[in-house]
Legacy VTK file of the C-alpha trace (Angstrom):
# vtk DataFile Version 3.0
C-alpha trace
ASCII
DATASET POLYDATA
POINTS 135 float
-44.438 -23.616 -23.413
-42.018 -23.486 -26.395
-42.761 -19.949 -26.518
-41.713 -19.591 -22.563
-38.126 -21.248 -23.715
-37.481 -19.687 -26.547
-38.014 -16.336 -24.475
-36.016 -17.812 -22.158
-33.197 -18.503 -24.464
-33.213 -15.139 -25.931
-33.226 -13.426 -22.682
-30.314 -15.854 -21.741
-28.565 -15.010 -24.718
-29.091 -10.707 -24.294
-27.813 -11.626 -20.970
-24.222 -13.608 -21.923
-24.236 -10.303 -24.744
-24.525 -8.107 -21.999
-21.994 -9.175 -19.300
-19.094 -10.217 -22.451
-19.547 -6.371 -23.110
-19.686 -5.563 -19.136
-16.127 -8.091 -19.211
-14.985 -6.268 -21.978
-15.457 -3.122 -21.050
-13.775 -3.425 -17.275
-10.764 -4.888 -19.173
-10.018 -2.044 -21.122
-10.538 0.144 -17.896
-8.182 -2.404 -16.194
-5.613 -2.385 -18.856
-5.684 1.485 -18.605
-5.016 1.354 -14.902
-1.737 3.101 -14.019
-2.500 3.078 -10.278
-0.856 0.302 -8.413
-3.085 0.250 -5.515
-6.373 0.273 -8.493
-4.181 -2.804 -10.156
-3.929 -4.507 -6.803
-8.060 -3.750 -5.994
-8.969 -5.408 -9.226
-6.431 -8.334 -8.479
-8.156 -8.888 -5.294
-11.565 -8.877 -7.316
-10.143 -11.413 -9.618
-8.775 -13.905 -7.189
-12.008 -13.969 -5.120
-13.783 -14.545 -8.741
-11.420 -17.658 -8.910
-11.432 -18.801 -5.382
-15.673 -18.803 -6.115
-15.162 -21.210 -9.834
-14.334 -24.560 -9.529
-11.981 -24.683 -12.665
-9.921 -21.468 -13.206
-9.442 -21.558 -16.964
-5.783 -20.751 -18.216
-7.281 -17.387 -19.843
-7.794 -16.087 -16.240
-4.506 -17.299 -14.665
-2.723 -15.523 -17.445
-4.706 -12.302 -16.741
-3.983 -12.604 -12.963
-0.068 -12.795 -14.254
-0.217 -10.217 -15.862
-2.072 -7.987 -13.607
0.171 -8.927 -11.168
3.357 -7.572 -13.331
1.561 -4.593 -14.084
1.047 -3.652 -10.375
4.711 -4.422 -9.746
5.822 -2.224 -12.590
3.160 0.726 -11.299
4.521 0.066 -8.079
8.458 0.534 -8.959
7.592 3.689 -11.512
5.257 5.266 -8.548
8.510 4.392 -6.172
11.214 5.777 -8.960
8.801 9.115 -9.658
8.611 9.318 -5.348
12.239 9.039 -5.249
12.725 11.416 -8.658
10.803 14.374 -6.549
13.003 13.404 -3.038
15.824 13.850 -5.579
14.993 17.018 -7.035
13.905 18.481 -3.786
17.109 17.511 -2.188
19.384 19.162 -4.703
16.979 22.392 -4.278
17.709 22.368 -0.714
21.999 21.810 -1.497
21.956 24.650 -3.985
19.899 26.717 -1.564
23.030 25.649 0.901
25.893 26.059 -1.435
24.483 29.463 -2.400
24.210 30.783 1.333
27.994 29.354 1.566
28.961 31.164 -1.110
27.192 34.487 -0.427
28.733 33.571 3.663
32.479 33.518 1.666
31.861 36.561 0.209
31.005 38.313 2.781
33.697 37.086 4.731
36.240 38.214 2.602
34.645 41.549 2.113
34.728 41.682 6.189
38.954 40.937 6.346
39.273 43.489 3.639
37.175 45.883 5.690
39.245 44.995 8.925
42.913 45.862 7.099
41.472 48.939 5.758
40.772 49.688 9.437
43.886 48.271 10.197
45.431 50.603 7.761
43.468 53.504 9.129
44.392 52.951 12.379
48.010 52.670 11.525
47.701 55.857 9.806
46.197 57.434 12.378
49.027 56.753 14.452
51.552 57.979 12.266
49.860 61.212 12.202
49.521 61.424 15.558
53.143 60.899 16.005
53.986 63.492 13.633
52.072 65.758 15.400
53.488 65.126 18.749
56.945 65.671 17.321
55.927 69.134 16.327
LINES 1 136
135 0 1 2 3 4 5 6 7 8 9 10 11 12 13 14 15 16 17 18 19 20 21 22 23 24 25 26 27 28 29 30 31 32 33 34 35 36 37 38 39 40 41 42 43 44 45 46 47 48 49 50 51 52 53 54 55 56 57 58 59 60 61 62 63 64 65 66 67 68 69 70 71 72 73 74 75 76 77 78 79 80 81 82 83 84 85 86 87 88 89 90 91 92 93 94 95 96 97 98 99 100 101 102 103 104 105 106 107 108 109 110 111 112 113 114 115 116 117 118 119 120 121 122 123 124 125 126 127 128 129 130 131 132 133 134
């Protein structure tokens, strides 16, 4: 029978070895979590984890604090990088604009200079015409 507890109390112990290194090791994937929507998954895990113990130690409420500011931070750098790419595809779009205005300018003026050089050549025309009539 003592042998049957102390086998107990090693398996216990392998066990409490085992999930600290589990706990460990899913809060250095946690702290490396960039997503806000993983942040807020892992939140949800951790409040149902404290909903299910009686007494929430301080450790945990200061994790859940801080996970929380981390997904609020993830959340405004995933809105600033959303609103980053609106930005730059909006100012592709205005220089795509101000270009066609530009090249529409150009070829605007390049139409009144062709329409007095008609203008011209009509006039000429005329005069000719005139002058020949005279003759």
């Amino acid at each position: 029978m003592a042998d049957d507890i102390k086998s107990l109390a090693k398996k216990n112990a392998d066990l409490e070895k085992r999930l600290k290194l589990a706990e460990a090791k899913i809060k250095a994937l946690a702290d490396n979590m960039t997503s806000s929507k993983d942040i807020e998954k892992y939140l949800d895990v951790l409040h149902k984890k404290m909903k299910s113990e009686q007494n929430v130690s301080e450790k945990t409420l200061n994790r859940e604090m801080e996970l929380s500011n981390r997904a609020q931070e993830a959340r405004e750098k995933e809105r600033d990088k959303a609103w980053d790419k609106d930005s730059k595809l909006i100012q592709k779009e205005n220089d795509i604009i101000h270009k066609e205005m530009e090249k529409m300018a150009k070829d605007s003026v390049r139409q009144a200079e062709m329409n007095m050089i008609l203008n011209r050549l009509a006039t000429v025309e005329a005069l000719v015409k005139t002058a020949l009539s005279r003759k």
